[in-house]
Every structure is written in C-alpha cells, then in structure tokens.
C-alpha positions as CSV (number, residue, x, y, z in Angstrom):
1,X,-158.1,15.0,-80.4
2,X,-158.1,13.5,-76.7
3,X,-154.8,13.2,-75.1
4,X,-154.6,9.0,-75.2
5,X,-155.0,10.1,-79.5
6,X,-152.7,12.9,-79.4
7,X,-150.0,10.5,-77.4
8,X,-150.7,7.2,-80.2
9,X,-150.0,9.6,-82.9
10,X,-146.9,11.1,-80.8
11,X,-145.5,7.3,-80.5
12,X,-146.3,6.4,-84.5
13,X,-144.4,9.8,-85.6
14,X,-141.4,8.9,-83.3
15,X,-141.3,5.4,-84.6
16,X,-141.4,6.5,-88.3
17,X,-139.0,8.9,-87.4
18,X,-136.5,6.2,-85.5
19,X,-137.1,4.1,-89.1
20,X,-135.9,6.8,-91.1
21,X,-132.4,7.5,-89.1
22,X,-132.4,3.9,-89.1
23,X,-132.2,3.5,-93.0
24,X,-130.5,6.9,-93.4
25,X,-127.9,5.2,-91.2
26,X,-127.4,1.8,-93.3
27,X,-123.8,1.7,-94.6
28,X,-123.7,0.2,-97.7
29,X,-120.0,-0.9,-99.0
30,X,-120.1,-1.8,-102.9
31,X,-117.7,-3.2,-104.3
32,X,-116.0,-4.7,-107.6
33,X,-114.4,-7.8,-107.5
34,X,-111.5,-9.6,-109.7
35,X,-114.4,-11.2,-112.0
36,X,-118.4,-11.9,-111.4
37,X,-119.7,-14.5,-108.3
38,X,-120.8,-17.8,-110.5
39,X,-120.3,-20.3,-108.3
40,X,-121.3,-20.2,-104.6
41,X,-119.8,-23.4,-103.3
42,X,-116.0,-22.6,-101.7
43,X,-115.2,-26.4,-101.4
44,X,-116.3,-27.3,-104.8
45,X,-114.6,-24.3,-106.7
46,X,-111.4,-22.7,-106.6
47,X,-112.4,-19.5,-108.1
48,X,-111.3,-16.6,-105.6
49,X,-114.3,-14.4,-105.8
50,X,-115.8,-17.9,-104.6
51,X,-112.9,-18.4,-101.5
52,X,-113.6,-14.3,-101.0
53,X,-117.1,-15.5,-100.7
54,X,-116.9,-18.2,-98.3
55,X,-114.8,-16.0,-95.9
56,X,-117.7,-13.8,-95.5
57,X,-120.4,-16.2,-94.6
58,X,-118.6,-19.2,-93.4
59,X,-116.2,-19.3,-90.4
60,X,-113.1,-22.0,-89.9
61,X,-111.8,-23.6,-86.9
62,X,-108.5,-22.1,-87.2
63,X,-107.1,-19.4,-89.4
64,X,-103.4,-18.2,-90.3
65,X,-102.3,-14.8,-88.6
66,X,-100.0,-12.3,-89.9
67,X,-96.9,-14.2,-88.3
68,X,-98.2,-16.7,-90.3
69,X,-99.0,-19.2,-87.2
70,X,-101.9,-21.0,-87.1
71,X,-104.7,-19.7,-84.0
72,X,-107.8,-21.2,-83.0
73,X,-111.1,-19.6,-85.0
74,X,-114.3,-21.5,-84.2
75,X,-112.2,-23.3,-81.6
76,X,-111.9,-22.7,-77.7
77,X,-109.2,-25.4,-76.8
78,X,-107.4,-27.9,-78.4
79,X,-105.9,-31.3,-76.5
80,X,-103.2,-33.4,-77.7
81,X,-102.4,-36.6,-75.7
82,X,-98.9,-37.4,-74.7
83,X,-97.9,-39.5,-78.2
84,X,-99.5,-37.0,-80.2
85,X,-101.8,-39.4,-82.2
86,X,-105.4,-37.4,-80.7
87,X,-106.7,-33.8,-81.0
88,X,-109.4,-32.8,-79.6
89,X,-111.2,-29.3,-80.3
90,X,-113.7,-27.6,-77.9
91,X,-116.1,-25.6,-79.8
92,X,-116.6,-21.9,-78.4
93,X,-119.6,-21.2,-76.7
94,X,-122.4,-18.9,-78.7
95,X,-121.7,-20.2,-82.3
96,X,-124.7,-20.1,-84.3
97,X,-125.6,-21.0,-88.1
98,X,-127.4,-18.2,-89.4
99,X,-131.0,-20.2,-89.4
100,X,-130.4,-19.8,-85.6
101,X,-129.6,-23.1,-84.8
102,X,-125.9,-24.5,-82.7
103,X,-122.6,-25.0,-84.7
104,X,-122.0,-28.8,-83.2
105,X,-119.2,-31.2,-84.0
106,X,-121.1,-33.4,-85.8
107,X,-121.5,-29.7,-88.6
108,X,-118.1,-29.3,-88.2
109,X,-116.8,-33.2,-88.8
110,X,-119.0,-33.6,-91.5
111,X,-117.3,-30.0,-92.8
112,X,-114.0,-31.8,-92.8
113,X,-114.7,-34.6,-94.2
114,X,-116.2,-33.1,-97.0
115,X,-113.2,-30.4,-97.8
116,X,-110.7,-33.0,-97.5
117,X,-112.8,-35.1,-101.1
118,X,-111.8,-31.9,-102.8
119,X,-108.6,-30.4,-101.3
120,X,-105.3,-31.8,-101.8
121,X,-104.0,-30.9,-98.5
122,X,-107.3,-32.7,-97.1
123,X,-106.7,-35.6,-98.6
124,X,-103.2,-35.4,-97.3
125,X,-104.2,-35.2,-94.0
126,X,-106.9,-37.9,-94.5
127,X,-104.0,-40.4,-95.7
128,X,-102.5,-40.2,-91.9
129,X,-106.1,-40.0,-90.0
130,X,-107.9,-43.2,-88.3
131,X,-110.6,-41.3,-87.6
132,X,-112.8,-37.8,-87.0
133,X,-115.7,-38.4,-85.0
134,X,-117.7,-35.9,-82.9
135,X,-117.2,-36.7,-79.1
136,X,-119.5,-34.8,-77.8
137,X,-121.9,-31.8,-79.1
138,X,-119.1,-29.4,-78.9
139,X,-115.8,-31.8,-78.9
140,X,-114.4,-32.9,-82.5
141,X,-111.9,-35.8,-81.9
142,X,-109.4,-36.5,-84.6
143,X,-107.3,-39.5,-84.3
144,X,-104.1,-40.2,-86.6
145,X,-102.5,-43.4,-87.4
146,X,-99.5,-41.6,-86.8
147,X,-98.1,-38.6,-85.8
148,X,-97.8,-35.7,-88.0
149,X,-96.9,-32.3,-88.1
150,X,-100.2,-31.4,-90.8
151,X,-103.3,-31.4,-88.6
152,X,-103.2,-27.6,-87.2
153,X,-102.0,-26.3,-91.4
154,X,-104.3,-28.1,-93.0
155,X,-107.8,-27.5,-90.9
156,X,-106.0,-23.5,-90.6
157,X,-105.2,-23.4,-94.2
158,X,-105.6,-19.9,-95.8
159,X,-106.2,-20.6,-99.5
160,X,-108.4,-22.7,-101.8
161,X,-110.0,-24.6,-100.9
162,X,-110.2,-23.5,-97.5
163,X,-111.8,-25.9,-94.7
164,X,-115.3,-24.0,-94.2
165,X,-117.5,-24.7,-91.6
166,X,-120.9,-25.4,-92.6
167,X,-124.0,-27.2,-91.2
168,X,-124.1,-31.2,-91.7
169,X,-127.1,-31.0,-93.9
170,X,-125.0,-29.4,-96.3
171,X,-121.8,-30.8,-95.5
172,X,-123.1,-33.8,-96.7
173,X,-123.7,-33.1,-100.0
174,X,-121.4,-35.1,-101.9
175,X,-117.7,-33.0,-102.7
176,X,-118.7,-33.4,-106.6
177,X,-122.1,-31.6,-106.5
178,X,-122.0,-28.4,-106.0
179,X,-124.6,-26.9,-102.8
180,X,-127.2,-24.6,-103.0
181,X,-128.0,-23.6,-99.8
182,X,-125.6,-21.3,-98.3
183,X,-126.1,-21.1,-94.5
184,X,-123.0,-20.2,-92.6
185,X,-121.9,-18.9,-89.1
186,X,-119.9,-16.0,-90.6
187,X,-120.1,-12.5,-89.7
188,X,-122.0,-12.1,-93.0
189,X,-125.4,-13.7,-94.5
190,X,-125.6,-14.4,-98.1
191,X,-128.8,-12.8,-99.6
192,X,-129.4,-15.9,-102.3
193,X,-132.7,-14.4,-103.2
194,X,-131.4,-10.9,-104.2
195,X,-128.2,-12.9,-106.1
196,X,-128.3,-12.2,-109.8
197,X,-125.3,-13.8,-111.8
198,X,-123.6,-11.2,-114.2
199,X,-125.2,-8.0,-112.3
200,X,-125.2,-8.4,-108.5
201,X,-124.7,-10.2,-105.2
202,X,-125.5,-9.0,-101.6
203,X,-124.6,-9.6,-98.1
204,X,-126.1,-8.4,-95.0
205,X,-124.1,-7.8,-91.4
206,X,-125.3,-10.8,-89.2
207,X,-126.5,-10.2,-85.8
208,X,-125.9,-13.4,-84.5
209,X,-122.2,-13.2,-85.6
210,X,-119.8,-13.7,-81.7
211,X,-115.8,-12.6,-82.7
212,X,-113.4,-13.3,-80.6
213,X,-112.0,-10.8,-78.1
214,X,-108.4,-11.2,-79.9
215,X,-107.6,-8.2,-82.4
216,X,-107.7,-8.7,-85.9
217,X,-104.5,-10.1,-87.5
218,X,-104.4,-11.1,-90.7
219,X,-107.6,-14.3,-91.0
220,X,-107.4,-14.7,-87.0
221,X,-108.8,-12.7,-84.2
222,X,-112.2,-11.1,-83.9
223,X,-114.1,-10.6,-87.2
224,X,-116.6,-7.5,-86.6
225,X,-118.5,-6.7,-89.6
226,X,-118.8,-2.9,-89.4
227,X,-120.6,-2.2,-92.2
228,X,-124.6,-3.2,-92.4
229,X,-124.4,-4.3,-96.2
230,X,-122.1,-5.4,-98.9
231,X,-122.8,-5.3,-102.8
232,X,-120.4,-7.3,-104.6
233,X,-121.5,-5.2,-108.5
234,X,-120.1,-6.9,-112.1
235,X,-118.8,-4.8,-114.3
236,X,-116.3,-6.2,-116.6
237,X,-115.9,-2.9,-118.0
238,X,-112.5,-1.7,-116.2
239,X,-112.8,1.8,-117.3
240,X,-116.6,1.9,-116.1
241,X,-115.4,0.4,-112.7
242,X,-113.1,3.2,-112.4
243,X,-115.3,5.5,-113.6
244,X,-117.7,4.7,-110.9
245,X,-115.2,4.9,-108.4
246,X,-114.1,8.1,-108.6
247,X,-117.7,9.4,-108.7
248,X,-118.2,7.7,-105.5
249,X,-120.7,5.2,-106.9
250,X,-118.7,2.2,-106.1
251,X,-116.4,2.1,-102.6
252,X,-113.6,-0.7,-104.2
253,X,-111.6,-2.0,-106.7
254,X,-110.4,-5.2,-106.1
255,X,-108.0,-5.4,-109.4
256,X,-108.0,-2.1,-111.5
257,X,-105.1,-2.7,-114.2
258,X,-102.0,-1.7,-113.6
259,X,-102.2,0.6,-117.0
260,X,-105.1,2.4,-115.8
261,X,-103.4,3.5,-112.0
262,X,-102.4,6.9,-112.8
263,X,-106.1,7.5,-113.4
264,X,-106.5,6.8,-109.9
265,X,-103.3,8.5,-108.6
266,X,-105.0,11.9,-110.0
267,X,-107.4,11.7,-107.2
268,X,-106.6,12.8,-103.7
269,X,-110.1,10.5,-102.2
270,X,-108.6,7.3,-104.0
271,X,-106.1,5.0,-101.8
272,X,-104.0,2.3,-103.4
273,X,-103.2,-0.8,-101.3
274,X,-101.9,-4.1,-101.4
275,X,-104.0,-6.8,-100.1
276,X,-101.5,-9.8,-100.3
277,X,-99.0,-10.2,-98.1
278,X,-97.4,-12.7,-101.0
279,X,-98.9,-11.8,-103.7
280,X,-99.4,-14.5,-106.7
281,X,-97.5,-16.4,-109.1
282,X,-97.6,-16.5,-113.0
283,X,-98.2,-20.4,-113.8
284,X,-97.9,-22.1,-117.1
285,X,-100.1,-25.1,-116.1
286,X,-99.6,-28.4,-119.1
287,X,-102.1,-31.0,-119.6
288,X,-99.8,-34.4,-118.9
289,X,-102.2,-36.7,-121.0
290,X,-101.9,-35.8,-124.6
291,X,-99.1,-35.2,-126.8
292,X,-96.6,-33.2,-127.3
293,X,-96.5,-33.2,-123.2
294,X,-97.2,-36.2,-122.1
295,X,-93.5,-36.9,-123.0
296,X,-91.4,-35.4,-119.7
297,X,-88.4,-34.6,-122.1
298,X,-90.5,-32.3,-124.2
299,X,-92.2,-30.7,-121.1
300,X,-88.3,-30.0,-119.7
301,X,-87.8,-28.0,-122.7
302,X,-90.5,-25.1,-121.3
303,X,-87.7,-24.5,-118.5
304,X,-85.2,-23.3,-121.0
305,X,-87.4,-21.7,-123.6
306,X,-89.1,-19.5,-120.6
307,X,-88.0,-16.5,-118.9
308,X,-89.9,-15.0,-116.0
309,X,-88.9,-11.1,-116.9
310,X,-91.0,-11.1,-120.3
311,X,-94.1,-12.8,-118.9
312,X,-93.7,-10.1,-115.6
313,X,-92.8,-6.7,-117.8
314,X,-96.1,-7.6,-120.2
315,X,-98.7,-7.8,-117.5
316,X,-97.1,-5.6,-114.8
317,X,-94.6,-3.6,-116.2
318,X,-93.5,-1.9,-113.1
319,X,-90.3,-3.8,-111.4
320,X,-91.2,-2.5,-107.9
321,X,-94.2,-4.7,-108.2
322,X,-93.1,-7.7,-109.3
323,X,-90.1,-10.3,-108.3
324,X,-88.3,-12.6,-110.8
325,X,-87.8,-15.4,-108.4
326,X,-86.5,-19.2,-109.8
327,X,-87.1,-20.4,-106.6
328,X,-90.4,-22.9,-106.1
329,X,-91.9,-22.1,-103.2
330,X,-92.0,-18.8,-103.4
331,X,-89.1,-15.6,-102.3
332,X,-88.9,-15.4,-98.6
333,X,-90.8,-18.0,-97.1
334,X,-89.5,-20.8,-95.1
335,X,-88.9,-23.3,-98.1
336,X,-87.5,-21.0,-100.7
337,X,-84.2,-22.5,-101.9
338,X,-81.9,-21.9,-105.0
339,X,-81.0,-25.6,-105.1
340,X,-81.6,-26.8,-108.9
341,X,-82.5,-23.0,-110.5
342,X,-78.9,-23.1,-112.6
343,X,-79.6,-22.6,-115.8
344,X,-83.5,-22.3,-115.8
345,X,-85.6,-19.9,-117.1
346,X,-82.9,-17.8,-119.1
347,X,-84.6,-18.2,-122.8
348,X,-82.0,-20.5,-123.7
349,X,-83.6,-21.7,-127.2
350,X,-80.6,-23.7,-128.3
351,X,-80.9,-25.8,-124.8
352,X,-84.5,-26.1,-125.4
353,X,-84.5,-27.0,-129.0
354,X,-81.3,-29.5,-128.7
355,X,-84.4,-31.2,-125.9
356,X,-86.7,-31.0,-128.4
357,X,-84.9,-32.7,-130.6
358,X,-83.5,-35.5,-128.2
359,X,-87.3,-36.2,-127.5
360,X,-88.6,-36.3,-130.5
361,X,-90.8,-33.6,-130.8
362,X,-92.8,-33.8,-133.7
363,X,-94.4,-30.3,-134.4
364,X,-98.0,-31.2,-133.1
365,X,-99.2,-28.1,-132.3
366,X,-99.8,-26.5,-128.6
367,X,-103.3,-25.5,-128.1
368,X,-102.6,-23.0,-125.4
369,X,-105.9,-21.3,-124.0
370,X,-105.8,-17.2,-123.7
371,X,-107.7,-15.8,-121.3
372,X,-109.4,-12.8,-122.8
373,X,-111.2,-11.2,-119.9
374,X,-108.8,-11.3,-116.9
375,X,-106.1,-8.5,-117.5
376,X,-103.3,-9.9,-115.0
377,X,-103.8,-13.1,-117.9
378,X,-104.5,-11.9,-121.4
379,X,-101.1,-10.8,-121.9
380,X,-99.6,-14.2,-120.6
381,X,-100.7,-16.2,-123.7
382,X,-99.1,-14.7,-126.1
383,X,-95.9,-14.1,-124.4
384,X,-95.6,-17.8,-124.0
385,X,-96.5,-18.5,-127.2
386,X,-93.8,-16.2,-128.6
387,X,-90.5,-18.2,-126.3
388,X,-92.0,-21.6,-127.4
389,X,-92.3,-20.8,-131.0
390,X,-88.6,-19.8,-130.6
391,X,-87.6,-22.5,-129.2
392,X,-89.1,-25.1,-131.8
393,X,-92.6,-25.4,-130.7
394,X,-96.0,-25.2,-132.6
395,X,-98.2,-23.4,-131.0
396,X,-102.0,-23.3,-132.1
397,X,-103.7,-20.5,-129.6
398,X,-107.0,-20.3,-128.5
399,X,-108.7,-17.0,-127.1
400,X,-111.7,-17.5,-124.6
401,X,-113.0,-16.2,-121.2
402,X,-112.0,-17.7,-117.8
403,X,-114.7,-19.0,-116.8
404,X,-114.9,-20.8,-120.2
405,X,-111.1,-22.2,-120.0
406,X,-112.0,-23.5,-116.0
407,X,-114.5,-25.4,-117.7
408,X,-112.5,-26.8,-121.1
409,X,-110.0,-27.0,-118.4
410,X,-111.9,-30.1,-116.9
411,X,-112.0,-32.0,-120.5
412,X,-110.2,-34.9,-120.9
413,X,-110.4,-35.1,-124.3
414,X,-107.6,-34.7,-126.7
415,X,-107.1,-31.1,-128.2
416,X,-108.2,-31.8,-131.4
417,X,-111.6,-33.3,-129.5
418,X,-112.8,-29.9,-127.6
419,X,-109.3,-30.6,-124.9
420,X,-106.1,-28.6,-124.1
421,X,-102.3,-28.9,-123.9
422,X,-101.8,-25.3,-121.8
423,X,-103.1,-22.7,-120.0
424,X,-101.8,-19.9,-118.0
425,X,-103.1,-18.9,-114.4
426,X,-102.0,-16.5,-111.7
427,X,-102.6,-18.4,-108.3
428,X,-102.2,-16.5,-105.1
429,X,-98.7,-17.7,-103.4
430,X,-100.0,-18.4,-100.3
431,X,-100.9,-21.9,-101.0
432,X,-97.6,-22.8,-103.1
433,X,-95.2,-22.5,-100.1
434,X,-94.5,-25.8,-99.3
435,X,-95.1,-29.4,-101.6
436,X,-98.2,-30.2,-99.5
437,X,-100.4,-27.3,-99.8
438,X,-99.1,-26.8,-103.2
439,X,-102.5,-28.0,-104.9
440,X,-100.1,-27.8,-108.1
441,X,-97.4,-29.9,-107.0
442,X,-100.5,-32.4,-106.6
443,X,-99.0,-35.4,-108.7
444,X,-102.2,-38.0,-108.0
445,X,-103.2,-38.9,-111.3
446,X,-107.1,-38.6,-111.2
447,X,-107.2,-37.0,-108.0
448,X,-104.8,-34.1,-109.1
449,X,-106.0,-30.6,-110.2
450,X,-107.0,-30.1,-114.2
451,X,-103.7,-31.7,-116.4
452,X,-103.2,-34.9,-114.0
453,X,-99.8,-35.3,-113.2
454,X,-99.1,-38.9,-112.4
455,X,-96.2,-39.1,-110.6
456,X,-95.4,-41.6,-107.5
457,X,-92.0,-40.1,-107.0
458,X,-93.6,-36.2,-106.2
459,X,-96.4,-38.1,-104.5
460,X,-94.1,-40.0,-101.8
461,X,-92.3,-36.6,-101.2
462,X,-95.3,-34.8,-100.6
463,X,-96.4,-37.9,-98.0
464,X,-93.1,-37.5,-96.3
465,X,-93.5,-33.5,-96.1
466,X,-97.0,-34.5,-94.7
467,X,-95.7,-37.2,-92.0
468,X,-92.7,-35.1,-91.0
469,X,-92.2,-32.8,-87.6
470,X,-88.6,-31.8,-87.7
471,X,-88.2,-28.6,-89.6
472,X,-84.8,-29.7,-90.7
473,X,-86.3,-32.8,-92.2
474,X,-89.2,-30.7,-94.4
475,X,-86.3,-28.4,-95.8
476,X,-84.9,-31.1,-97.2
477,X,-87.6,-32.8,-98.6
478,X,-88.9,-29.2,-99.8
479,X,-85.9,-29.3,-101.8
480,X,-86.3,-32.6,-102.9
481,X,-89.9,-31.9,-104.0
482,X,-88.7,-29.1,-106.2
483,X,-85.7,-30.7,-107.8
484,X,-88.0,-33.6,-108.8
485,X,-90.8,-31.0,-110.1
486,X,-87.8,-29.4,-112.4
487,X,-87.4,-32.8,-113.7
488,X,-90.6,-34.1,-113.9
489,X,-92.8,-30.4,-114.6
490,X,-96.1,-30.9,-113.5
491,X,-95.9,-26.8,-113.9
492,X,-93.5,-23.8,-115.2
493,X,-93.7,-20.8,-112.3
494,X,-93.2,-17.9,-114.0
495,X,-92.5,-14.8,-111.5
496,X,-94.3,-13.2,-108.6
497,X,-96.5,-10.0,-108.4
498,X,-98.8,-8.3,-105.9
499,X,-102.0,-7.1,-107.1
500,X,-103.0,-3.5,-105.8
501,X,-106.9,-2.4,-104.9
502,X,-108.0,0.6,-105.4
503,X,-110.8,2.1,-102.6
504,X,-112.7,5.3,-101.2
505,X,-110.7,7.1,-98.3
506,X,-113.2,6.8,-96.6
507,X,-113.3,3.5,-96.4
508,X,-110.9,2.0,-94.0
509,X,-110.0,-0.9,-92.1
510,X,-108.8,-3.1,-94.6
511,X,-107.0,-6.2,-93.8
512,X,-103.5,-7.6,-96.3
513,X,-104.7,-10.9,-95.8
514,X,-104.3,-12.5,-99.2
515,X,-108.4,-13.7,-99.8
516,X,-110.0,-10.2,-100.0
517,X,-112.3,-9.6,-96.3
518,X,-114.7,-7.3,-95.3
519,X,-114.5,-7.8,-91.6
520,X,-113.5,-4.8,-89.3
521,X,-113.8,-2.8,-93.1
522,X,-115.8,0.9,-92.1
523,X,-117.3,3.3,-94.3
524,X,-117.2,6.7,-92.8
C-alpha cells in the first residue's frame, strides 16, 4: 500500500470514526405525555398535547414571562403612534421556516388572521381592528378602530389556542380544516414521516433555530433546544409509563397519578416538579341548547348542589395540592374577587331543589359524559353525578374516552339523538384569568366553545374588558363579568389543582411555564 492509499484509508477510518461519536453523542429525550398526539394543528384543536406541540415547532411574536408581562418573541421592535390606534412590529433578523425560506409579514398576518377565526380572544381583538396588513417584508401593521388595551395579550397569549406563526401557504388554510403540513420556525422540526398515531411522534433539534440573547423566563427569552431529539411515546398504561421510568427507558412523565407518587418517591433518580405556575381548574361545562339546561333557573341550581372539596379530595386527595377557591378568575391573580361567592358551592340541596322546583324541572335525565381514560377526569363524573342526584336531578351517565367526548362534544343534536347535556374538563388556569381570554366565559352563540352560551349581556362585558385601558375600569367589569356568569352559568368552576411531572435527574432544565417545553431541557 503506497502512501496517497495508506492516507485515503487513514481519512475514511477517521470519518467513520467522527460518525460514530457523532451518533454515540445524540441525546435522545423520551417522553410521556398527558394522552397520545392526534391532532397536529394548534389553531384548529385545543387539546394540550396539540398547544405542547405547537410550542416546539412554531414560534410566536410575543410570549408571557414569568412576571407574567408580555415580551417580544419573533419581534424586534414594536411602534405605537401618539393616539395609539397603529402598531407596528419589526420582524428580527435571521428567522427562518424550517424549509429554509424568510419568516415575512405577509406569514405572520396571514398567521393572525387565521388564529383569530378560531380563538375567542382573536376574535376579540378582531372586533376593535380596521386592519392587519404587511408594510413591508419584515413590518406587520395593525391598525384599530379604537384604542385598546388587548393587542400586546392577545398576539402574547400563553394558552389555547395560542397565536402560532406559521408560513402563509398554510396560514391560509381555512380555520375549520385542519393542516397537514407542519413547517414552523421553532427550535424544533416535526418528523411527520416517522409520526405514528397511538405509538409515537418525533422531533429533531433544528439548526436553523436563532433565540434571543435574553434568558429564558417562563415562554419568553431565548429558546435553545439542548437536546438533538425528542420522542413523544403513548402509553396509556400509567403503571407501564412508570415502570419505564424508573428503568430509565423513558426520561418524563408529564401526568403520573397522584395515587401512584409514592412509587416514584422510592427512587432517589426520580424528581417531582410542577410545571404550572397556575395550575388548572375542575370545570363542569353544560350544553345551553337542550333541556333540562337550556332553562337558566335549572342551570343556577348546579351552584348550590356543588361543592368544590368533593370533586378536589376524589381526583387529588392531597390538600397541599389543591385550592378550594369560589372565586372566577382564579386565586391570586389580578381579577380574583369574592364579590357574589355567598352562598355558592356549599352543597346546599334544599337551595338547589327549592330552584328546581321554582323552574320547573321535570326529571329529564342528565346525560353527563365520563371520561374514562384521563385520571385527573374519571373520578369527576361520578362525583357530580352523586350532588345532582341529591339535589333532585336525574342523571343518566355515559362512560367514554376523551378524545371520543371532544368529538360528541361538537354534536348538536339532542341527547337522546347521539348529543350531551354535561361534561367535565380540567383546563389549565392560565387562560381563565380575566372575561376575555376566558374561552369559557365565551357567550357568542355559534361562535362560542362546545355548549353555546348565548348571552349578549356576558358578550358586552367581555367587549368592554376588551376596549378598556384603565386597570381600575377592568376590575370592575371583571366583577361584573363574574356576577353575571353566576347568574347566567355558562360553566360551574369547581376548584384548582397543580399537576406534578415526574422526570430523570438527569434531566434538567425544565421550565414551570404552564404548556409543557422542551427548550433549554438537557439530558446529562
């Protein structure tokens, strides 16, 4: 072998060599989430595994910190003329969709515009806007009819459906079809092809990704995806999950059951952690167009046949985890207030029946859904059915998977005709702090979430709360919202909890953000 042989050969071992550290080195973080990736579309769903998957490969033009302030994301500088009626948001320099093209205005006003068909704090701040047009290739220009304090909340909003960026080609599907393809400018890339529904989906660290030079705090500041993959595995078995865990198979938990913690606690290389800095809220959600609750006066009853304790103690069971809290808008944010809680939620069955009663009620039965798969929900159902049937109510329920009650919960049709009357849900409580980003409080008729509340009354409160700048001003009308939602009930709030995660130690770097994130997440 000649020396220009023996040097090739020297140069192909060093490569394969370099290839092998290379995939030796690969950090792979896998993970178990709340329930199995369905749907891939964050603006069309509200599912959180599908937000959780939106944060990773889509970016936003602001975001939320941990003071809870909004901070620019995608933007580099926003402009406000002097009577407050135009913004204007310089794109940063270096953003990139992850085909390789620019992020432009045009991709992002398109991106609005198509949020705000599907969100109801976007349709809020659509009510008050003239205009959104791209100025320029980096400048979006939004122009209100008249001032408003909603334009930096709403495009910075943290929760479902949260205003993604995405490329206009896709932004332009219409906000009722779902999309297929998933390009982004996150610090993740979606592997679609590897994506198997019930068994897998995969993300890879994207290369292209610029954060910004700010630290990480809470959804704001530089995103820096330190870890080369992410496996998102189903396994709807909770003891397998856990199982898997503390063999090291799996590097996360997202929601282990709160029965099966000590399991964990046993092992000195699992760490518990809350990633909510709210934490969620149980939710007895009522279908406004059938009977028995299309009559306000039998819905009013549910305030005085509930109490929040027995819903809290059956999924939770620990008090130091969760908060009985009449209030609203949620325990120690700005527009908490005890105004109208007298009286509520206190199991008074005499109150509730004497309602009953006075309205009429009938005996047609509830049909409550049960969710049978999520553990945070199964044991709501029946709880719920137990106070109602105490205080006079019928109650016909109806066991079924989540997924399977999101869909029913989009029928129309009477009960008896494949429809509902009830369902429970546990939303996170970072969208139900004030009456605008409330999606629940959404009182629109047609346009409001699954059980169509139709309600101009709630509806002109939440379109003052929207118009309004004085923070004295929103209190009120934060009040007013909730005393009218006490009298009207487009919902029954039913406590507040904080889910805990279970993880590796080795794994560190995790954010209490409320959506579950990956960025600046290592694996040593």
């Amino acid at each position: 072998m000649n020396g220009r042989q023996l040097t090739r050969l020297l140069l192909v071992v060093l490569a394969l060599l370099a290839n092998a550290v290379s995939a030796r080195a690969e950090t792979v973080l896998r993970v178990v989430m709340n329930s199995d990736l369905k749907i891939i579309d964050p603006i069309w769903s509200g599912a959180y595994v599908t937000r959780d998957h939106g944060y990773m490969i889509y970016d936003t033009l602001f975001a939320t910190d941990a003071n809870g302030e909004i901070r620019p994301q995608m933007v580099e500088r926003t402009e406000v003329s002097s009577d407050g009626l135009t913004y204007a948001f310089t794109l940063r320099d270096g953003l990139k969709w992850h085909d390789g093209q620019p992020v432009t205005a045009e991709d992002c006003v398109a991106s609005i515009q198509r949020w705000a068909t599907r969100d109801a704090v976007g349709q809020k701040l659509m009510n008050v806007t003239a205009s959104v047009t791209a100025r320029d290739a980096k400048t979006i220009e939004l122009k209100l009819k008249e001032p408003s304090g909603l334009v930096l909340p709403a495009l910075g909003k943290p929760d479902v459906n949260v205003p993604f960026m995405m490329p206009k080609r896709i932004a332009e599907t219409p906000g009722n079809a779902q999309i297929t393809d998933t390009v982004g400018s996150g610090p993740f890339i979606f592997r679609r092809e590897l994506w198997r529904p019930g068994q897998i989906a995969v993300y890879v660290r994207n290369p292209d990704y610029k954060p910004r030079n700010e630290p990480v705090s809470r959804l704001a500041g530089g995103k820096r995806a330190l870890v080369d993959r992410i496996e998102l595995h189903a396994m709807s078995d909770h003891l397998q999950a856990i199982n898997a865990l503390l063999a090291g198979e799996i590097d996360l938990i997202e929601a282990p059951p709160f029965d099966l913690h000590r399991l964990l606690e046993r092992d000195r290389n699992i760490q518990l952690m809350t990633l909510s800095p709210v934490g969620s809220q149980n939710v007895f959600r009522i279908n406004h167009l059938h009977k028995p609750f299309d009559n306000p006066r039998i819905r009013q009853a549910l305030w005085y046949a509930f109490n929040q304790e027995d819903f809290l103690k059956a999924v939770v069971g620990d008090p130091a985890r969760y908060k009985v809290c009449k209030m609203l808008f949620i325990c120690g944010t700005t527009y908490a207030s005890e105004k109208g809680t007298a009286g509520l939620l206190e199991s008074n069955f005499d109150k509730a029946r004497a309602l009953l009663k006075e309205a009429g009620y009938d005996g047609t039965p509830v049909v409550l859904l049960q969710s049978s798969d999520l553990f945070w929900q199964t044991n709501l159902a029946p709880v719920a059915k137990r106070l109602m049937e105490q205080a006079g109510f019928k109650v016909d329920m109806q066991a079924m998977t989540w997924q399977s009650i999101v869909i029913r919960g989009a029928n129309k049709s009477p009960p008896e005709a494949g429809g509902w009357n009830a369902y429970l849900v546990s939303p996170s409580a970072m969208g139900l702090v004030n009456p605008v980003s409330n999606i629940l409080l959404n009182s629109s008729c047609e346009k409001a979430l699954s059980g169509w509340p139709c309600d101009p009354e709630m509806e002109k409160l939440r379109d003052l709360f929207a118009r309004e700048t004085d923070p004295a001003k929103l209190k009120a009308i934060a009040e007013a919202a909730q005393l009218r939602a006490f009298e009207w009930t487009p919902y029954v709030h039913l406590g507040e909890w904080r889910l805990i995660s279970a993880a590796r130690k080795n794994v560190t770097g995790f954010i209490s953000a409320g959506p579950t994130v990956f960025w600046n997440v290592e694996k040593h």
